[in-house]
C-alpha positions as CSV (number, residue, x, y, z in Angstrom):
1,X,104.6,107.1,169.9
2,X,105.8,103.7,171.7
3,X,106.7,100.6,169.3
4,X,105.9,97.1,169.9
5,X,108.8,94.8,170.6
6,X,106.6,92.5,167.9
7,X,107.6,95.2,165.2
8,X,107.1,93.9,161.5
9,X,109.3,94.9,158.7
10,X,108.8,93.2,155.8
11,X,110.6,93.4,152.2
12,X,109.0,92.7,149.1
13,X,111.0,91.0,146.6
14,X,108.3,90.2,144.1
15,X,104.7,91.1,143.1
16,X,103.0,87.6,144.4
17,X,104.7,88.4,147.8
18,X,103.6,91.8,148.1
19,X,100.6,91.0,148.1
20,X,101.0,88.3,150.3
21,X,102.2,90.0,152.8
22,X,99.5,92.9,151.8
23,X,96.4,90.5,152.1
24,X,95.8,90.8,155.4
25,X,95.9,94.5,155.7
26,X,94.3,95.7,152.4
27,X,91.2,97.1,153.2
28,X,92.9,99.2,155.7
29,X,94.5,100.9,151.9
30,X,90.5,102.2,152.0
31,X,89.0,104.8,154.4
32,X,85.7,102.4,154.2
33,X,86.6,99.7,152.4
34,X,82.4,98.8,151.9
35,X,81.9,102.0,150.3
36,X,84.7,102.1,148.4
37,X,83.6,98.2,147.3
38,X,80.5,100.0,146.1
39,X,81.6,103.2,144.7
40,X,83.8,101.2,141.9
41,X,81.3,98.6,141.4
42,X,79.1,101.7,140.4
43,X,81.1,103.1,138.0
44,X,82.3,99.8,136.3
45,X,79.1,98.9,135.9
46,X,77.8,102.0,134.4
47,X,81.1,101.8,132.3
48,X,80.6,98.0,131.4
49,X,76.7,98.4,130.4
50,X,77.8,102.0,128.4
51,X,80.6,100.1,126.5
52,X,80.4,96.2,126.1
53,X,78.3,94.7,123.6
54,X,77.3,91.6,125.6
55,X,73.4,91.6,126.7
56,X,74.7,89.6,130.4
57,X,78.4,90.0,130.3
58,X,80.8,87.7,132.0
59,X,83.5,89.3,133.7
60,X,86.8,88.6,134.8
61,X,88.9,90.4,137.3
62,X,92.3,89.5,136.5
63,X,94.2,90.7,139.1
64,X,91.9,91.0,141.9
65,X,93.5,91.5,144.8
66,X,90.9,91.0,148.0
67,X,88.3,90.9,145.6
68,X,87.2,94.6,145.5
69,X,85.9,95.0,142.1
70,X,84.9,91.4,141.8
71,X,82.7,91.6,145.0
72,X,81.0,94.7,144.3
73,X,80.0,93.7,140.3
74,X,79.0,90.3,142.0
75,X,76.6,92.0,144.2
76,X,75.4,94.1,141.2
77,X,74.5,90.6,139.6
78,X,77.0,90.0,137.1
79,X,78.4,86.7,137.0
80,X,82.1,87.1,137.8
81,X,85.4,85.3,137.9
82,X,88.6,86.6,139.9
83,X,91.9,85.2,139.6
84,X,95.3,87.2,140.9
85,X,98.6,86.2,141.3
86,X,98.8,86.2,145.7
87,X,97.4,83.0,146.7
88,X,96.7,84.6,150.1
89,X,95.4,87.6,147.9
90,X,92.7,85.1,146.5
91,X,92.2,83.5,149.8
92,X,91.1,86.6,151.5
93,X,88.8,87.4,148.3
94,X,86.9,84.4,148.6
95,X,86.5,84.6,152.2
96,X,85.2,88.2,151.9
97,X,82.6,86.8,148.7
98,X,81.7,84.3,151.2
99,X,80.7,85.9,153.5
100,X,78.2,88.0,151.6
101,X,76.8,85.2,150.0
102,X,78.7,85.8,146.8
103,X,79.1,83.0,144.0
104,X,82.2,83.9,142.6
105,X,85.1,81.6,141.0
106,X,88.5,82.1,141.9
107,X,91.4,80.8,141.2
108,X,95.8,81.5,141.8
109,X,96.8,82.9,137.9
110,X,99.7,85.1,136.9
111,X,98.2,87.7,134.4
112,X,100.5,86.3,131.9
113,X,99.4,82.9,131.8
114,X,95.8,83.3,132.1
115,X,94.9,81.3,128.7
116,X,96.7,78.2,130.6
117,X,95.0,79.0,133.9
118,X,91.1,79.7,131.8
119,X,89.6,77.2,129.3
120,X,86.6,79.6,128.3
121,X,86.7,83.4,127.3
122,X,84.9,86.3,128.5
123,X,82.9,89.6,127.8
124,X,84.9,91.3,130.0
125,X,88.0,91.5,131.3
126,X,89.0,94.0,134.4
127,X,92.4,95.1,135.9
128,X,92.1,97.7,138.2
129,X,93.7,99.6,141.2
130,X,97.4,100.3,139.1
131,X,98.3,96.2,138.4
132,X,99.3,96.4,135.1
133,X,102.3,98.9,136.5
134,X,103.8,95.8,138.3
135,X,104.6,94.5,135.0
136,X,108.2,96.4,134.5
137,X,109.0,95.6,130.9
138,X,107.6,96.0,127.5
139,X,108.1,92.1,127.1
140,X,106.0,91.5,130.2
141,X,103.2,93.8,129.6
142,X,103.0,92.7,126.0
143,X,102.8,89.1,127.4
144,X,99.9,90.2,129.8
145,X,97.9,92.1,127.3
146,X,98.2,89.2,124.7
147,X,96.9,86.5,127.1
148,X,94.1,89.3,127.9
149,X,92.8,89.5,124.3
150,X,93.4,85.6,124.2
151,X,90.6,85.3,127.1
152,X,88.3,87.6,125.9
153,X,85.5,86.9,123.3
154,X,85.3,88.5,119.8
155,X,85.0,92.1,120.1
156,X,85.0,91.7,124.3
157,X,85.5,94.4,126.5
158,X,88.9,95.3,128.8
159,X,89.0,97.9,131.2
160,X,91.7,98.6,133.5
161,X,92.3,101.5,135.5
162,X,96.0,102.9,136.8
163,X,97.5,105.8,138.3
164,X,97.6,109.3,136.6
165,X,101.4,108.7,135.5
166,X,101.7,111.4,133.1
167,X,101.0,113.8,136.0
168,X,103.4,112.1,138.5
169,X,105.9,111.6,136.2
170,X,106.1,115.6,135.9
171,X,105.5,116.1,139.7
172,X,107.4,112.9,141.4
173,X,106.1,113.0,144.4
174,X,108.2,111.6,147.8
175,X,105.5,110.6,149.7
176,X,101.2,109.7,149.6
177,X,99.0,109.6,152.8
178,X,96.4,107.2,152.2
179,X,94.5,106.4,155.0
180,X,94.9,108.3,158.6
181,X,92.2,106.4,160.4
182,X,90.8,103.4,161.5
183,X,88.3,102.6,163.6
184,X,87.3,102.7,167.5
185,X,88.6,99.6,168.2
186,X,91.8,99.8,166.0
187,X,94.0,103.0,164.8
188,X,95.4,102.6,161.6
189,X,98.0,104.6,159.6
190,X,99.0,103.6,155.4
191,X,101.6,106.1,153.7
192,X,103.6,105.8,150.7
193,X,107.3,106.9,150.4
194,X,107.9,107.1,146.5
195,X,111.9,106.4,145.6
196,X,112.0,107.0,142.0
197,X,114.8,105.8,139.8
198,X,116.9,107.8,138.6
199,X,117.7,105.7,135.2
200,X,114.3,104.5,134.3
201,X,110.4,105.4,134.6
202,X,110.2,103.3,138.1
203,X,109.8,103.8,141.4
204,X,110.4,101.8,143.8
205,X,107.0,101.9,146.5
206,X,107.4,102.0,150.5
207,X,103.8,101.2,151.8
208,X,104.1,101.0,156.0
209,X,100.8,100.1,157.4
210,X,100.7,101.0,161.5
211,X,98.2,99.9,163.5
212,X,97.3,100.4,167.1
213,X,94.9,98.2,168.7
214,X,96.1,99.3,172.4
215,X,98.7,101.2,173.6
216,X,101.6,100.4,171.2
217,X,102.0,100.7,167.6
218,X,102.9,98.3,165.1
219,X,104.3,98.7,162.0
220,X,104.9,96.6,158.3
221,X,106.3,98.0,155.6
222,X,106.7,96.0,152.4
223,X,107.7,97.2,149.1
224,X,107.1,97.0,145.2
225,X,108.8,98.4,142.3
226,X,106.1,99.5,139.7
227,X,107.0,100.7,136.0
228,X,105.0,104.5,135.4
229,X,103.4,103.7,132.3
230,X,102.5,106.9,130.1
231,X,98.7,107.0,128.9
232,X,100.5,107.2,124.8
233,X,102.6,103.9,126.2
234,X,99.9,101.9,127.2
235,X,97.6,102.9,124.1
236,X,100.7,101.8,121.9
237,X,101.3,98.6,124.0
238,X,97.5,97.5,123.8
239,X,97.6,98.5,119.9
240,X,100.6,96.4,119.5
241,X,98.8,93.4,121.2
242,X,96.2,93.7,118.7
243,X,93.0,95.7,120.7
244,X,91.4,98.0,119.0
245,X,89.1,101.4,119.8
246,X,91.9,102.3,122.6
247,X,89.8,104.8,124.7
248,X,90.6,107.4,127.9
249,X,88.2,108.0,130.9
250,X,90.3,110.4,133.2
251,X,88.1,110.4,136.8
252,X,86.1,113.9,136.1
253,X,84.2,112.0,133.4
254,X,84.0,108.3,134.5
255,X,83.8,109.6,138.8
256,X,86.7,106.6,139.3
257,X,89.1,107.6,141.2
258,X,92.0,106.5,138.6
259,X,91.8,107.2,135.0
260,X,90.2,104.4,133.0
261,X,91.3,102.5,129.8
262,X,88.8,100.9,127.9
263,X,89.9,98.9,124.7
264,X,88.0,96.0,122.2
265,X,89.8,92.7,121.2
């Protein structure tokens, strides 16, 4: 395996650069990014229509990333709003909505602050894909969920899905391959190295992306610390910032492929 002189290592220090420096690459995070834009929208919808009481809800992603969830319940006809903390993040999102002749509004919000960023409230509210992990104390993710309920309409809907921490936390795996593929014209490679702490319920996350579009391979690695957050902790936490019928979807019922919480403001 030959390196590029043009090697990239790069160190997350925060959330918003993570996913700076993440932006451009994301999709490769997906063995088919298109289906797996699809597969989720599938199951949020059926999950959105099942649970919230709205007859045409109005949703917003609030972390959105490259706009994977937002794209897919746009294309399902929902009207949707997106916001996430990475400016890049958001610029790649509304690129990608673009370009599929998508009308969804974005805008550069931390998930803490989204009743200064949003002047109307919402059916639903979404935060998928592990976000509300990045939030590393109970101060934080208190904040977060308080400014969610704050956004949402009487009785609205949030969902948010995140990783199965109750099994890691028992297993604490080293390392995740996600993606050993690519396609013709480019070879890709993601994996994870997990270094959990020793002191708290963290780990700090190693993602390398490599990619080879001709003979030599580049690599980025950037990394986030994210907080393993108990299914019982997050119930408590979204009790605590008032929500109420605090509900479980683990993947063999809902077909996601994280487990799902679904709670009412």
């Amino acid at each position: 395996m030959v390196f590029s002189q043009e090697e990239i290592i790069k160190v997350s220090e925060s959330v918003e650069r993570f996913y700076d420096d993440l932006a451009a690459d994301y999709h490769h995070v997906y063995a088919d990014w298109e289906s797996g834009i699809e597969r989720q929208a599938s199951v949020l919808d059926q999950l959105i229509q099942c649970e919230s009481s709205a007859s045409v809800p109005v949703v917003l992603d609030c972390s959105c990333g490259i706009g994977t969830q937002a794209i897919g319940l746009a294309q399902r006809g929902y009207e949707v709003f997106a916001s996430d903390l990475s400016a890049k993040a958001v610029t790649r999102a509304e690129a990608e909505a673009a370009k599929r002749g998508l009308n969804v509004r974005f805008a550069v919000a931390d998930i803490r602050e989204l009743e200064c960023v949003f002047d109307r409230q919402f059916d639903v509210v979404i935060s998928c894909d592990n976000s509300l992990p990045h939030l590393l104390t109970d101060e934080d993710l208190t904040l977060a969920l308080r400014n969610i309920r704050r956004v949402l309409t009487d009785k609205g809907l949030f969902v948010a899905s995140i990783r199965d921490y109750d099994r890691l936390l028992a297993e604490k795996p080293s390392y995740i391959v996600m993606n050993p593929g690519g396609t013709h014209e480019e070879e890709v490679i993601v994996f994870q190295i997990w270094d959990w702490s020793k002191e708290a319920d963290t780990y700090l996350l190693r993602l390398f992306v490599m990619n080879r579009a001709s003979r030599e391979w580049r690599v980025k690695e950037i990394r986030p610390r994210y907080r393993a957050i108990r299914r019982n902790e997050l119930t408590a936490a979204l009790e605590s910032a008032g929500f109420a019928r605090v509900a479980w979807h683990g993947p063999e019922q809902s077909g996601y492929f994280q487990p799902i919480v679904t709670a009412r403001a």
